[in-house]
C-alpha positions in Angstrom: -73.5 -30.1 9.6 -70.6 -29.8 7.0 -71.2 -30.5 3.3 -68.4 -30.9 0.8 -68.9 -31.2 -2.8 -65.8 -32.3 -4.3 -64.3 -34.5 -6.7 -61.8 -37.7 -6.4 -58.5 -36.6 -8.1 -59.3 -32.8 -7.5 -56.0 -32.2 -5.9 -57.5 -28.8 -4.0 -61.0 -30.9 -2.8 -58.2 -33.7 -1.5 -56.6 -30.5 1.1 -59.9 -30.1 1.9 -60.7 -33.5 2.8 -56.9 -33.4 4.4 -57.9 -30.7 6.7 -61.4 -32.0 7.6 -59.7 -35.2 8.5 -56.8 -33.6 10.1 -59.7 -31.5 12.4 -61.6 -34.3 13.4 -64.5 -32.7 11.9 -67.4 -34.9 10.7 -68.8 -34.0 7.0 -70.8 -35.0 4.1 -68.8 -35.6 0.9 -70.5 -35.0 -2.5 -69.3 -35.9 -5.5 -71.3 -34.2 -8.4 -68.4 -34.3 -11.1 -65.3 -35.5 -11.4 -62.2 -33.1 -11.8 -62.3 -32.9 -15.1 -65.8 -31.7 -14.8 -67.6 -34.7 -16.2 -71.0 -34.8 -14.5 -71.4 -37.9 -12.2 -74.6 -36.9 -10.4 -77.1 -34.5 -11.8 -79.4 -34.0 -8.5 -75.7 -33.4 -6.3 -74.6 -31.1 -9.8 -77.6 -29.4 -9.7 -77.5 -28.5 -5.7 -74.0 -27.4 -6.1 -75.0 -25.0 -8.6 -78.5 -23.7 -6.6 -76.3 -23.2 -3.7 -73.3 -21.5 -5.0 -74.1 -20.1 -8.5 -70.9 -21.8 -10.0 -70.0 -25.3 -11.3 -66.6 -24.7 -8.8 -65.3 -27.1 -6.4 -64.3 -27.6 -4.0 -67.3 -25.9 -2.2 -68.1 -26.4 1.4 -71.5 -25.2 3.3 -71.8 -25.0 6.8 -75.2 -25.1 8.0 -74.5 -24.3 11.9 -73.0 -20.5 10.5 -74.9 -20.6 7.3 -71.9 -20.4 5.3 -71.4 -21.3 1.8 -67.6 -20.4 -0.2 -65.3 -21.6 -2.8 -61.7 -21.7 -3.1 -59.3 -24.2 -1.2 -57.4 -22.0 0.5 -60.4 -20.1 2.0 -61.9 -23.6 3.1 -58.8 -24.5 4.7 -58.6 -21.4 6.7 -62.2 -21.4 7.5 -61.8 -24.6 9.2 -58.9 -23.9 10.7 -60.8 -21.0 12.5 -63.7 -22.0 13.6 -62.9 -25.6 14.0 -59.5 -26.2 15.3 
């Protein structure tokens, strides 16, 4: 299972959602804070930060691999990889 915590209006979480789509590739979206980093869930906030260590997103985790990473361009071609 894929897990995305994004944000709506987050330009690099809306690639990732692009790309997802684009794939085919069923996923969890979470929205702990909006882009300009206004907390909109504390328990999703919370997990973002126990699993990564930042308050970044996007931020995907792949539980199948037992992947976790940042960065929208790293996302993109993660996917891309090992999901096209």
């Amino acid at each position: 299972m894929l897990e995305l915590y994004q944000a709506e209006g987050c330009r690099y979480s809306a690639k990732v959602r692009e790309t997802l789509t684009d794939l085919g590739v069923s996923y969890v979206a979470h929205n702990p804070r909006s882009a300009a980093g206004e907390t909109r869930n504390e328990q999703t906030h919370n997990h973002l930060r126990t699993l990564g260590g930042e308050d970044q997103i996007p931020f995907l985790v792949d539980h199948q691999r037992g992947v976790t990473m940042y960065e929208f361009d790293d996302i993109v071609a993660y996917l891309e990889e090992h999901y096209a």
